[in-house]
ROROLUM-429243 format. One line per 5 residues: number of its first residue (from 1); their letters; for each residue x, y, z of C-alpha. Coordinates in Angstrom, 2 decimals. Each point is the difference from the previous one (the first is absolute). Layout:
<sites>
NUM = a = X,Y,Z  ...
</sites>
This chain:
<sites>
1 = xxxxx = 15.04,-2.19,130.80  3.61,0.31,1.05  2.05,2.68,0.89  3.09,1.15,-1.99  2.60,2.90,1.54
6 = xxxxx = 2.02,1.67,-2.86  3.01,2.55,0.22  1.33,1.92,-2.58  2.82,-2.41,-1.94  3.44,1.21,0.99
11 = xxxxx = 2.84,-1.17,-1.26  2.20,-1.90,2.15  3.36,-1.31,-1.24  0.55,-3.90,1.13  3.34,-0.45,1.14
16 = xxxxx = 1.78,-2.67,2.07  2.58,2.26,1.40  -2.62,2.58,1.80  -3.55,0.58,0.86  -1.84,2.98,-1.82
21 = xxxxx = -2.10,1.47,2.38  -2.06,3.43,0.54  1.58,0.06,3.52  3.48,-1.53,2.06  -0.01,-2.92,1.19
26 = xxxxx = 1.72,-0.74,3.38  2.95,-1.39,0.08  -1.19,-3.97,1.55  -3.37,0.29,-2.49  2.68,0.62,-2.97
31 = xxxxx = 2.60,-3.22,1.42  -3.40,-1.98,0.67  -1.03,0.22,-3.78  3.70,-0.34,-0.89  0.46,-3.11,2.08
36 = xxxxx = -3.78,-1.88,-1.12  1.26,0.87,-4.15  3.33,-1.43,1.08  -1.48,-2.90,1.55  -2.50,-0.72,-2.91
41 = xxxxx = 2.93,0.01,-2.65  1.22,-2.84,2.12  -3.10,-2.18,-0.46  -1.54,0.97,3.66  -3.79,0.35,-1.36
46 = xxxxx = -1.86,0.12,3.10  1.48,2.52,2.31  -1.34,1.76,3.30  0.99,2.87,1.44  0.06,0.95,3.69
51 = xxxxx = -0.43,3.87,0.85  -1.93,1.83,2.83  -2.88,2.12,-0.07  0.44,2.91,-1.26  3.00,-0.89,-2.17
56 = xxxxx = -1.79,0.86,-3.56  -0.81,-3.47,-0.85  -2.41,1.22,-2.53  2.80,2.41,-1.47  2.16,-2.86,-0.31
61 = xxxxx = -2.13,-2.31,-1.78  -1.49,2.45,-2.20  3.99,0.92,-1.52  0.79,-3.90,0.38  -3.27,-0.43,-2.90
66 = xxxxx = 1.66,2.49,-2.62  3.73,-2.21,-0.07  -1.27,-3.48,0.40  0.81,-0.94,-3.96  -2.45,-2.18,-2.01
71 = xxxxx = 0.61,-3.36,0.75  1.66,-1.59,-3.06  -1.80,-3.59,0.00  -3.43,2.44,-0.53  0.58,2.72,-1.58
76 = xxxxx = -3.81,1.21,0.13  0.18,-0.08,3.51  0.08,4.03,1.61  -2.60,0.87,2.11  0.33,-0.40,3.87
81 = xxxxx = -2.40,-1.54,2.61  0.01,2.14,3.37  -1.74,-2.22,2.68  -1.25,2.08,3.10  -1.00,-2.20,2.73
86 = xxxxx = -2.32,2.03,1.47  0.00,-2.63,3.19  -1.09,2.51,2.47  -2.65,1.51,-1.87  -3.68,-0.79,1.99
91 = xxxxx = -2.47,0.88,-2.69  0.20,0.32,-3.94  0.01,3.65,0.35  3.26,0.09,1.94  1.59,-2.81,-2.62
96 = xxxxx = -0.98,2.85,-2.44  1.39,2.57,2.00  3.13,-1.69,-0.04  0.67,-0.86,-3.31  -0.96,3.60,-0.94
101 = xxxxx = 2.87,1.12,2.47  2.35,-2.10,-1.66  -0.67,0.79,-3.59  0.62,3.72,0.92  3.07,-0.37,1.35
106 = xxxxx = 1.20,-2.45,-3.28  -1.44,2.78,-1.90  2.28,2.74,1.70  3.26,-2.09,-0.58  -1.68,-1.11,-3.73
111 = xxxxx = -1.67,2.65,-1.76  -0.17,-1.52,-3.60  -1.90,-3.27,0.95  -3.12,-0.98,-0.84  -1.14,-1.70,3.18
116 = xxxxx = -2.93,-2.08,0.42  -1.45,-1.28,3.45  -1.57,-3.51,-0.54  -2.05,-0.63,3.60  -3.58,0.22,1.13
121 = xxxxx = -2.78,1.45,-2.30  3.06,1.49,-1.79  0.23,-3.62,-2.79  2.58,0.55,-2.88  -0.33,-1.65,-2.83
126 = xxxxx = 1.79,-1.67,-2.10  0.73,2.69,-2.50  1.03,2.54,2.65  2.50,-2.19,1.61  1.48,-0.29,-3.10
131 = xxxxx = 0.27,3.91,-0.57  1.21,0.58,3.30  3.52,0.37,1.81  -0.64,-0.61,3.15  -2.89,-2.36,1.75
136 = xxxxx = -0.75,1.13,3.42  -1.87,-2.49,1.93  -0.67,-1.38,3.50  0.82,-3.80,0.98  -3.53,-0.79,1.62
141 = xxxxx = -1.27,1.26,-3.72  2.16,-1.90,-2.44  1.45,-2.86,2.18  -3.92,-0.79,1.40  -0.26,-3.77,-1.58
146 = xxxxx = -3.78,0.64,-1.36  1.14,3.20,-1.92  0.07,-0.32,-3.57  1.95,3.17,-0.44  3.09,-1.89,-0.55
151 = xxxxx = -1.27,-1.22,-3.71  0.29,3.83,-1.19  3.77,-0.50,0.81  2.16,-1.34,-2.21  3.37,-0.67,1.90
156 = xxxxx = 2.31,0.39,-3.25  -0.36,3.54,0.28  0.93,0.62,3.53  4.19,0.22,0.46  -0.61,0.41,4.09
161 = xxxxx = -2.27,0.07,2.68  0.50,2.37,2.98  -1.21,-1.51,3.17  -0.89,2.92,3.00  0.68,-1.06,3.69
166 = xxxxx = 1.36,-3.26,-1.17  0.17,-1.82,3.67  -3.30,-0.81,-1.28  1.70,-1.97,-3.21  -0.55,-3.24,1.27
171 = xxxxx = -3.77,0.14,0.69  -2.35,-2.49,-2.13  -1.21,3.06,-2.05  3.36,0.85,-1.21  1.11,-3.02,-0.95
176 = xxxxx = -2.87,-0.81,-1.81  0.02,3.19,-2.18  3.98,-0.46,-0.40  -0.87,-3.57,-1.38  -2.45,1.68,-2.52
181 = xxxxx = 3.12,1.98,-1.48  2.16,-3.16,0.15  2.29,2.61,1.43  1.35,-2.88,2.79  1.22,-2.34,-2.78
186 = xxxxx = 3.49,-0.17,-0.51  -0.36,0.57,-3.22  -2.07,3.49,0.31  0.70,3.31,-2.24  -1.98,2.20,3.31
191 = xxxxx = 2.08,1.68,2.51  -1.35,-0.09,3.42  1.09,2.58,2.15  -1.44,0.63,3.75  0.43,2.32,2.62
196 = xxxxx = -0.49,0.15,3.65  0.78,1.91,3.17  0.99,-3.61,1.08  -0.10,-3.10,-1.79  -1.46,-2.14,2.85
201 = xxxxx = -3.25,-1.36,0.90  -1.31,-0.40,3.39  -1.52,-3.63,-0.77  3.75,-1.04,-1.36  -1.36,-1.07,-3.26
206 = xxxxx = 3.27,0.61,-2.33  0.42,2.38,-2.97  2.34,-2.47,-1.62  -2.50,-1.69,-2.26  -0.28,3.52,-1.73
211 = xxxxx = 3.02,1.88,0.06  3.31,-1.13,-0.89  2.23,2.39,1.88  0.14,3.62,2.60  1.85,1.98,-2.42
216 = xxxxx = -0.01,2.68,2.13  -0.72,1.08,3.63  0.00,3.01,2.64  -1.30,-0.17,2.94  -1.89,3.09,1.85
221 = xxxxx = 2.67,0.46,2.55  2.59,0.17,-2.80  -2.40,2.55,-1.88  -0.37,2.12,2.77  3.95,-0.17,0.78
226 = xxxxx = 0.47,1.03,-3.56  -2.74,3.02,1.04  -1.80,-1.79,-3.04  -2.80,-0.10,2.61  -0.79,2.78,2.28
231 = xxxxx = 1.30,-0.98,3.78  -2.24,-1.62,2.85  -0.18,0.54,3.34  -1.44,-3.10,2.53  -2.51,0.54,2.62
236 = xxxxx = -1.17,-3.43,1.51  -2.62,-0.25,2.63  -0.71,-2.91,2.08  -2.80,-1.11,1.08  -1.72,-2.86,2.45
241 = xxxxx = -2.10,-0.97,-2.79  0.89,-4.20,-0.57  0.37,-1.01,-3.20  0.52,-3.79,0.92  -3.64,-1.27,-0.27
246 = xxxxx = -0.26,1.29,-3.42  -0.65,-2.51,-2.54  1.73,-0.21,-3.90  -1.55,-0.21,-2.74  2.85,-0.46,-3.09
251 = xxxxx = 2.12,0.78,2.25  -0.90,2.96,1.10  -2.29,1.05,3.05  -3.39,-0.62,-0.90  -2.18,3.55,-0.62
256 = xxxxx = -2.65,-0.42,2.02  1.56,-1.34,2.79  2.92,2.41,-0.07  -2.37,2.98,-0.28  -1.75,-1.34,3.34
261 = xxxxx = 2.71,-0.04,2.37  1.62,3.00,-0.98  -2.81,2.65,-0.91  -0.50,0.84,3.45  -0.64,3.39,1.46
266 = xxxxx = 3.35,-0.43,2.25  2.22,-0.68,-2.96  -1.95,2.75,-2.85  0.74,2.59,2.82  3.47,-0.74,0.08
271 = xxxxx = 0.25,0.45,-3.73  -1.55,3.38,0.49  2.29,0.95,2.25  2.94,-0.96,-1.38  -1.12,2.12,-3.19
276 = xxxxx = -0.57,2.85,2.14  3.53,-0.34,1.79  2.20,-0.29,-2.93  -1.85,1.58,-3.20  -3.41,1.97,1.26
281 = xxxxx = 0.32,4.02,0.44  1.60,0.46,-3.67  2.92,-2.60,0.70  -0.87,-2.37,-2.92  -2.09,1.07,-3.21
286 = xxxxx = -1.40,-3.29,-1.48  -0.87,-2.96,2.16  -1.47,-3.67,-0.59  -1.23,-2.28,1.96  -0.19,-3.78,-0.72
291 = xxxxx = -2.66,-1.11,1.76  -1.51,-4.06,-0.37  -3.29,0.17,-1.02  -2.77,2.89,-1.16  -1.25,-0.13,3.80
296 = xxxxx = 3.47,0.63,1.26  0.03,2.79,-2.39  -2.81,1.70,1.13  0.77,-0.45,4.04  2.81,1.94,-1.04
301 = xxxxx = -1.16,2.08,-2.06  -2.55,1.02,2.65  2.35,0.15,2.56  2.35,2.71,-1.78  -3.29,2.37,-0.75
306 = xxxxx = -1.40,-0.57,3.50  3.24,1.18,0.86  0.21,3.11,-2.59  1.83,-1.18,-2.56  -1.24,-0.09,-3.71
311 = xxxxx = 0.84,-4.20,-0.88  -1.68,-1.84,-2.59  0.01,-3.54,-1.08  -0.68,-1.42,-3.39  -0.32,-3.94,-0.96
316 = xxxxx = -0.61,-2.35,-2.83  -3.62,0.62,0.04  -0.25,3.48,0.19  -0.94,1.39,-3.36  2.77,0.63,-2.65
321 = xxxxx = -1.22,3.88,-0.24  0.30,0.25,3.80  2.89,-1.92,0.64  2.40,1.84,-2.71  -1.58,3.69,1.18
326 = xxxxx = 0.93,-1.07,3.42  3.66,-1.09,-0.73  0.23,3.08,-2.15  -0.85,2.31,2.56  2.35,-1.65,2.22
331 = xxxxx = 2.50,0.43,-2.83  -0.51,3.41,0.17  0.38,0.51,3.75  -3.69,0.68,0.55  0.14,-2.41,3.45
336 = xxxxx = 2.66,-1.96,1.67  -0.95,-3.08,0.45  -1.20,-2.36,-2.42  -0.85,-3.95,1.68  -0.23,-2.94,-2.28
341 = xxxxx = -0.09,-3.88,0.45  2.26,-1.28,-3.25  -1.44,1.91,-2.57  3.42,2.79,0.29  2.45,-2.99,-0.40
346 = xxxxx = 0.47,-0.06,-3.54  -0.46,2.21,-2.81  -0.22,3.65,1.68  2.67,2.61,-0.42  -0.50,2.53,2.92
351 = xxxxx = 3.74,1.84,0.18  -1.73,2.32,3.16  0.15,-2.85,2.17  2.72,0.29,2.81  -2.14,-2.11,2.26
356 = xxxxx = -0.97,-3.56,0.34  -1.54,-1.66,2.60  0.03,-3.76,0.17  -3.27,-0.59,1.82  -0.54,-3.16,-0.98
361 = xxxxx = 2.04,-3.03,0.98  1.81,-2.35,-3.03  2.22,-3.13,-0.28  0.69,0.96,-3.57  3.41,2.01,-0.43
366 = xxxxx = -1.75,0.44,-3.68  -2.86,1.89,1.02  2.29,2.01,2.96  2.04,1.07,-2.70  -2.83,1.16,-2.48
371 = xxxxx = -1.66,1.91,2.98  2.96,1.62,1.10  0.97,0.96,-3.39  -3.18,2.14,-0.56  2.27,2.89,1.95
376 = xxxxx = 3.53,-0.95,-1.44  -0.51,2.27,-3.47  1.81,3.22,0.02  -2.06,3.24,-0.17  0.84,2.38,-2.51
381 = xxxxx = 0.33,3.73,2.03  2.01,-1.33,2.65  -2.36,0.43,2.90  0.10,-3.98,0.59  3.44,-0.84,1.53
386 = xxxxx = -1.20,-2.89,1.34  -2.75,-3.04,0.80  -1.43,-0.34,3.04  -0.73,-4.13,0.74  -2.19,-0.52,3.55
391 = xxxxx = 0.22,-3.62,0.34  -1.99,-1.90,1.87  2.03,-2.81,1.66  -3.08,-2.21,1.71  0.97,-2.70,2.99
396 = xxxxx = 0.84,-3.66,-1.40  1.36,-2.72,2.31  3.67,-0.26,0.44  0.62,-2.69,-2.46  -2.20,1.45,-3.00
401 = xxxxx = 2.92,2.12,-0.80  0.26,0.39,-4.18  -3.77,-0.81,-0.16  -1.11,3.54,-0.57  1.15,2.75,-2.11
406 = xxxxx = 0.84,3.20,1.32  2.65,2.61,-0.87  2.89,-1.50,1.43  -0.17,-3.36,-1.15  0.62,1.64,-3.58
411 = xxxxx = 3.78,0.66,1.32  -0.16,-3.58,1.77  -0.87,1.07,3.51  -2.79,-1.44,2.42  -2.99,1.68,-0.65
416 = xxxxx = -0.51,1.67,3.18  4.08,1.87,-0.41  -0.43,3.17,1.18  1.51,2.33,-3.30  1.28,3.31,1.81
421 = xxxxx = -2.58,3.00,-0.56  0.69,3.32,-1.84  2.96,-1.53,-2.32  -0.14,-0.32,-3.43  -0.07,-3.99,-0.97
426 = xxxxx = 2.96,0.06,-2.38  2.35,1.36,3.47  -1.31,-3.38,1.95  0.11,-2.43,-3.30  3.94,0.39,-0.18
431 = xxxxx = 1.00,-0.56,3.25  -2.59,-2.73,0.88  0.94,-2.26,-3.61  3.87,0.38,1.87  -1.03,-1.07,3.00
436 = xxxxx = -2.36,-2.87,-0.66  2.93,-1.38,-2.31  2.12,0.01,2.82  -2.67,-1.59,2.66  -2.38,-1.93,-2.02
441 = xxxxx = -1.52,-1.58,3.32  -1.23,4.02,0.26  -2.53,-0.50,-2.50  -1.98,-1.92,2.21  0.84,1.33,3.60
446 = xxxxx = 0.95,3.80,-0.98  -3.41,2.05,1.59  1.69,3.38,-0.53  2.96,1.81,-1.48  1.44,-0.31,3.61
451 = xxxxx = -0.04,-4.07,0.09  1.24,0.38,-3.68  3.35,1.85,1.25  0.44,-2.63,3.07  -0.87,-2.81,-2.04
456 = xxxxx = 2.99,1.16,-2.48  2.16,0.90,3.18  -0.59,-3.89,1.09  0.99,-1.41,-3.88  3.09,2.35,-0.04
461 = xxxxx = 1.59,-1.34,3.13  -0.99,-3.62,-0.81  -1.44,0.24,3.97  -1.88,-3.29,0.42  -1.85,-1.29,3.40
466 = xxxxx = 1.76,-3.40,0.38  -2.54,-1.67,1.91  -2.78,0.99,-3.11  -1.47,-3.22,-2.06  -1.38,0.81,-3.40
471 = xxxxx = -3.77,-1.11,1.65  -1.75,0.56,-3.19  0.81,-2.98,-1.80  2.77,-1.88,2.52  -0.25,-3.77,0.04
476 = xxxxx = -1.94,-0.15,3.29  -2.92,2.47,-1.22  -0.19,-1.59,-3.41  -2.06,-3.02,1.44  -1.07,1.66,2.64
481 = xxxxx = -3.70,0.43,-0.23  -1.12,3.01,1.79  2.87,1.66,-2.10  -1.78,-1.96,-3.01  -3.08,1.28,0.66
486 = xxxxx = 1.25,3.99,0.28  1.54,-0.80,-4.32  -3.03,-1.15,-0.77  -1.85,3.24,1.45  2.46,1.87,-1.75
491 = xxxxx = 0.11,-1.80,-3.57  -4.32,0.16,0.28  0.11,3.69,-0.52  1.55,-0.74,-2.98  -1.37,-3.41,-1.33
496 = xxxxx = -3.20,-2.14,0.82  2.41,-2.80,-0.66  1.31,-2.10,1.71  3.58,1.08,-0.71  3.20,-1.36,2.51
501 = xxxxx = 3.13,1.90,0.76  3.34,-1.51,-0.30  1.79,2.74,0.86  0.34,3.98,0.09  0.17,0.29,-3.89
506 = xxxxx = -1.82,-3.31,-0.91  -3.89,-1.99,-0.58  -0.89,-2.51,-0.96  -4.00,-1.12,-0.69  -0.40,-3.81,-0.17
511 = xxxxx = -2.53,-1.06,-3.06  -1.46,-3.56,-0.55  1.57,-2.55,-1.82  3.71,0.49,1.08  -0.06,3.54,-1.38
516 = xxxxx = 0.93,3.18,1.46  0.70,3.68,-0.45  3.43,1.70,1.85  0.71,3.19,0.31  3.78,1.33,0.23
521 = xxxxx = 2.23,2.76,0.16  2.40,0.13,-2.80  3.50,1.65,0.38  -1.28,3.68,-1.39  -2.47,-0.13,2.82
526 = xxxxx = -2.60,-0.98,-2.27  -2.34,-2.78,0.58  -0.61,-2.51,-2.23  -3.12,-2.58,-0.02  0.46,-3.83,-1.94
531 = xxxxx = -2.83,-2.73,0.26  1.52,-2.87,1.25  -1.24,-3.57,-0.52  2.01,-3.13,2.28  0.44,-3.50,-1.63
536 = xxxxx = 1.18,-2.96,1.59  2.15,-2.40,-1.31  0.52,-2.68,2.27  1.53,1.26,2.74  1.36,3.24,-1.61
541 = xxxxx = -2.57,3.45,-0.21  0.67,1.82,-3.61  -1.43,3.63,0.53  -0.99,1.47,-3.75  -0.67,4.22,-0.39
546 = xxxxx = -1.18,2.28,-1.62  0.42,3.78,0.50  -3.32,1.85,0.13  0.78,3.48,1.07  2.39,2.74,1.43
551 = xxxxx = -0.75,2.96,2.43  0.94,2.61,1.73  -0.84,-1.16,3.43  -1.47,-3.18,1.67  -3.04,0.91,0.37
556 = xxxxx = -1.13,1.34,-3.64  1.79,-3.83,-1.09  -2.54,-1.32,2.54  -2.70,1.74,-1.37  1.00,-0.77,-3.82
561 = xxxxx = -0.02,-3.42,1.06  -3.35,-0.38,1.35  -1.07,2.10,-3.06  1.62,-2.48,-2.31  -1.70,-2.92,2.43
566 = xxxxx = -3.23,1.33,-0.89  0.51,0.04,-3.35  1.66,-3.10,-0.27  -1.45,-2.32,2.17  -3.33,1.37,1.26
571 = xxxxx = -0.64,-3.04,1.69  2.43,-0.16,2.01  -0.83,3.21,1.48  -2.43,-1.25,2.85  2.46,-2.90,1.11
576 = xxxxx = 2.73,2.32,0.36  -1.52,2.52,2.07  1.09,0.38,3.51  -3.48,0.06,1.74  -0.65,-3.32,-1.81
581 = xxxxx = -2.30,-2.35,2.06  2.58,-3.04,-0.50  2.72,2.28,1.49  -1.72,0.10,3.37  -0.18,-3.38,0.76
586 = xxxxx = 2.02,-1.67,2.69  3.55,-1.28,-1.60  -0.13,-3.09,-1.24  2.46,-3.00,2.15  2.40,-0.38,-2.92
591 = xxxxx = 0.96,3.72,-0.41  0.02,0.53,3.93  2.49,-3.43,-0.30  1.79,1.75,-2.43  0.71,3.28,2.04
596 = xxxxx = 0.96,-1.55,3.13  2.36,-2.31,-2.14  1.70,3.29,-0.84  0.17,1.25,2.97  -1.81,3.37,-0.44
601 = xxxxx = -3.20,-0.34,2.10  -0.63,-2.06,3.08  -2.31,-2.60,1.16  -2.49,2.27,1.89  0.11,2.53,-3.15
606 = xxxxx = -4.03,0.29,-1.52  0.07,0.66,-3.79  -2.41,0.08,-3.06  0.64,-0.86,-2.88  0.86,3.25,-1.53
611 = xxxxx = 2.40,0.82,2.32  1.47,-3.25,-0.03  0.39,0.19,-4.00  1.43,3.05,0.11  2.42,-1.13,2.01
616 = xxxxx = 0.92,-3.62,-1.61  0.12,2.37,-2.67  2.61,2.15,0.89  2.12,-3.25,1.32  0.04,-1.24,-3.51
621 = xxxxx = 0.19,3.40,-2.50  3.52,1.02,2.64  -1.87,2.24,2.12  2.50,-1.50,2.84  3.08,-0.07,-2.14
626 = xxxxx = -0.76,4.05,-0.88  -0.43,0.21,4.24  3.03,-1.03,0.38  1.81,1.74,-2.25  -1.85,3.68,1.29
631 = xxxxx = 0.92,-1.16,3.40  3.88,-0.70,-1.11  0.28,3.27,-1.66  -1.55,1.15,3.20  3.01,-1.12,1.73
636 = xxxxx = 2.58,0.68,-2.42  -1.41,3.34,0.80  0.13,0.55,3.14  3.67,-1.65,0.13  1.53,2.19,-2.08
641 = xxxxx = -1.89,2.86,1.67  2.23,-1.37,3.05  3.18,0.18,-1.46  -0.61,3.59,-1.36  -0.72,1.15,3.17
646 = xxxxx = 2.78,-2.09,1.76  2.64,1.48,-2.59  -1.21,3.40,0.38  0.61,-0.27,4.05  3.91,-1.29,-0.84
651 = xxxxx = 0.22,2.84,-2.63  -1.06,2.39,2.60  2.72,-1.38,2.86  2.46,0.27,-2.60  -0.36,3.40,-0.64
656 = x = 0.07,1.00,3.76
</sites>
């Protein structure tokens, strides 16, 4: 039983110069392709891409397939491997559902394929693999490591292998399957190209180990500058609702308990209203709703008829023949509201919508970006100028800020920055890129476009409060320990580790055995992570590295590091933690001797023995010397902050 999809066989002329193709292809699809063929004459094998939602991903890919030559060390090898990863899909229906979606739209862009979809009841054999162009198949299927699909394959005949949302690259399942193909040996024929709307994960686990290189890379805001993507304008609405007590799970906030605190009655009116305000009466078309969980979905859901309005909910276990004659009659504009929990994240192509609302809290800037992008795709007709976003911006405590994904933290703002209402995104994006360049400190303080402007005002005359100490990591509050005790709150929202702050852009975790892990900023703002083990010979300390990692920002390196810690040295894990039992115990005489010896606490000071590692800890990694130096430049600061405004008085007594 399998199921083969045939096309008439056109002929298409291969050429390296141009793609042949029943439609146009935009201008960045056409470079992309350009730039990946360019990049694979080179010897750059395993390439990822990095485009939005809505960007044609599928387009691109399908006209990549026709130029990618036979691979001269196997000349037998030309049929392509198209991995969907189907990782939001509840139920083997939906997985179906989605690779059926895909295979249409590789069809549109490839009409002379014979396409075969290798997943579920749906078993190829041998001989049809080897008749085929393309295989079609989901991850969970063929990467499972009890499937015995894999001996129908023979991985001489495959010149590439396509890989679908591939921020989920570096999962077990992947690698496993890639393995199969021997298509991560340096010595490989495949090609292995992947594509994602961001090529991050939320647990930090790297993509390195499978691609080699970002060959290319747009981000949304670019897209939408470029009016690639159609335009968005920002509702957020606050509410009292805490996030704090929320726990993770992966890093991100744990289902069950996130759907408790924030499925309330209070909060799923102020969703309603907020739909009603700013696209009920005819003012939007298409809504959705991400809700957290099916009984969130059906509050609301409930909510919206009690209240008149036609809204209706789907989820992974609703049946397939349901579920697609629901989103179809959405499609169609037969109701305005459609409310799902995941299941719209990936995979669905619904140009109507110019209306998303975020109902459901994330830390992942991944998953923000995939729900958002479910309005970002132009309409044909013209009726859709723009997207609608209502964002819900819950309460967090002062120092969570960067835990939690909302709207503005994709253009580096605080989550709770208050984007001006009834203006297009791309007007704002502009001017608030300029203006964080010119104040980065905004990023952090900046509430609204108003503190952005004063903020800037402040950086452009160089004014500067003498009498202001850089608190956050000055020499007295680096050992101090209520100030110790406020990090550690901080770095717990993003670790269960016991990780130790050196300064603003450094950690360091201390490991057994004379080993640790430091994280740093580089000089391109990057940080980087090495694993650092301390010998002693005699009296001198000889530190040996080795660099583990690189990110964006200090806390994904954090989180890649406790990712790699798990994977690395699992038992470790417990010991390191910063709720472990031996932590709590009063501080032993020799490190208390230690610290007073220093000079950093004082006789009558009380420590554990957490507190007091952390700090011998930062005594001997240069958490003081890195003090010093922030308080210095501090100073240097504020003096020449002085004698600009002292030679500004002369200049204007001068000119009396």
């Amino acid at each position: 039983m399998y199921t083969i999809i045939r096309a008439s066989r056109r002929c298409f002329a291969t050429s390296t110069a141009s793609t042949d193709t029943t439609f146009a292809l935009r201008d960045y699809q056409q470079e992309c392709i350009d730039k990946c063929l360019a990049a694979l004459s080179q010897g750059v094998r395993r390439q990822a891409v990095s485009l939005p939602v809505g960007s044609g991903k599928t387009v691109i890919f399908s006209n990549l397939m026709k130029r990618v030559p036979v691979p001269e060390k196997c000349p037998t090898a030309t049929k392509f491997l198209v991995l969907a990863s189907c990782k939001i899909a509840l139920s083997v229906a939906h997985r179906t559902e989605l690779l059926t979606q895909a295979k249409d739209q590789i069809m549109r862009a490839m009409p002379d394929k014979m396409i075969i979809l290798d997943q579920g009841s749906k078993k190829q054999t041998k001989e049809t693999i080897q008749s085929c162009d393309i295989v079609l198949a989901s991850v969970p299927t063929l990467g499972n490591s009890k499937s015995d699909r894999f001996e129908n394959y023979d991985p001489k005949q495959f010149k590439g292998i396509i890989i679908d949302e591939a921020h989920h690259a570096s999962a077990a399942s992947y690698k496993r399957l890639l393995d199969r193909f021997n298509a991560l040996d340096e010595d490989s024929h495949i090609f292995v190209w992947g594509c994602s709307a961001t090529l991050r994960r939320h647990d930090g686990r790297s993509l390195d180990t499978i691609f080699n290189s970002i060959v290319y890379h747009k981000s949304f805001l670019e897209m939408i500058q470029k009016n690639h993507l159609c335009d968005l304008r920002i509702t957020t609405v606050k509410t009292k609702v805490s996030l704090d007590g929320v726990p993770l799970r992966g890093g991100e906030f744990a289902i069950g308990p996130l759907a408790h605190c924030i499925n309330n009655p209070q909060r799923n009116l102020a969703l309603l209203e907020a739909w009603r305000q700013n696209a009920g009466g005819g003012q939007r078309k298409a809504t959705i709703i991400f809700a957290v969980d099916v009984k969130h979905i059906n509050d609301l859901v409930e909510l919206f008829q009690k209240n008149g309005i036609d809204a209706r909910g789907i989820e992974g276990q609703t049946k397939a023949a349901e579920r697609q004659a629901t989103v179809e009659a959405f499609r169609r504009g037969e109701f305005p509201v459609l409310i799902n929990c995941g299941i719209l994240t990936e995979g669905v192509d619904i140009t109507r919508i110019d209306c998303v609302i975020l109902g459901r809290p994330t830390r992942s800037g991944v998953l923000l970006q995939q729900m958002i992008g479910r309005g970002l795709r132009q309409h044909k007709g013209g009726e859709k100028q723009n997207c609608l976003v209502i964002d819900f911006a819950d309460a967090s405590s002062e120092n969570d800020y960067g835990i939690h994904a909302t709207m503005p933290t994709l253009m580096g703002l605080r989550p709770d920055f208050k984007i001006p209402e009834g203006v297009d995104l791309a007007a704002n994006m502009e001017s608030i890129q300029q203006k964080l360049t010119k104040s980065p400190q905004s990023a952090t303080k900046a509430r609204c476009m108003e503190d952005l402007e004063e903020l800037e005002q402040k950086a452009k005359e160089q004014q500067c409060d003498l009498t202001m100490s850089y608190t956050e990591f000055s020499i007295s509050d680096l050992f101090d320990v209520d100030h110790q005790e406020l990090e550690n709150m901080i770095i717990l929202r993003i670790s269960k580790l016991a990780w130790v702050r050196l300064g603003k852009y450094a950690c360091i975790l201390p490991l057994r055995e004379n080993q640790n892990i430091l994280i740093d900023r580089m000089d391109d703002g990057r940080f980087l992570a090495t694993f650092r083990v301390t010998l002693k010979r005699g009296k001198a300390r000889i530190v040996n590295s080795q660099e583990l990692l690189e990110h964006d920002s200090l806390t994904d390196a954090i989180r890649a590091c406790d990712t790699w810690i798990s994977d690395n040295m699992p038992e470790q894990v417990y010991y390191l933690r910063r709720n472990a039992s031996w932590r709590q115990k009063p501080a032993s005489e020799a490190q208390v001797s230690f610290l007073l010896k220093k000079g950093v606490i004082s006789p009558t000071h009380l420590l554990t023995i957490g507190v007091a590692s952390d700090m011998i800890t930062k005594l001997v990694n240069g958490g003081k010397g890195r003090a010093a130096k922030s308080d210095a430049a501090e100073r240097r600061k504020a003096k020449l902050a002085a004698k600009v405004k002292k030679g500004s008085m002369f200049e204007e007594v001068d000119g009396v």
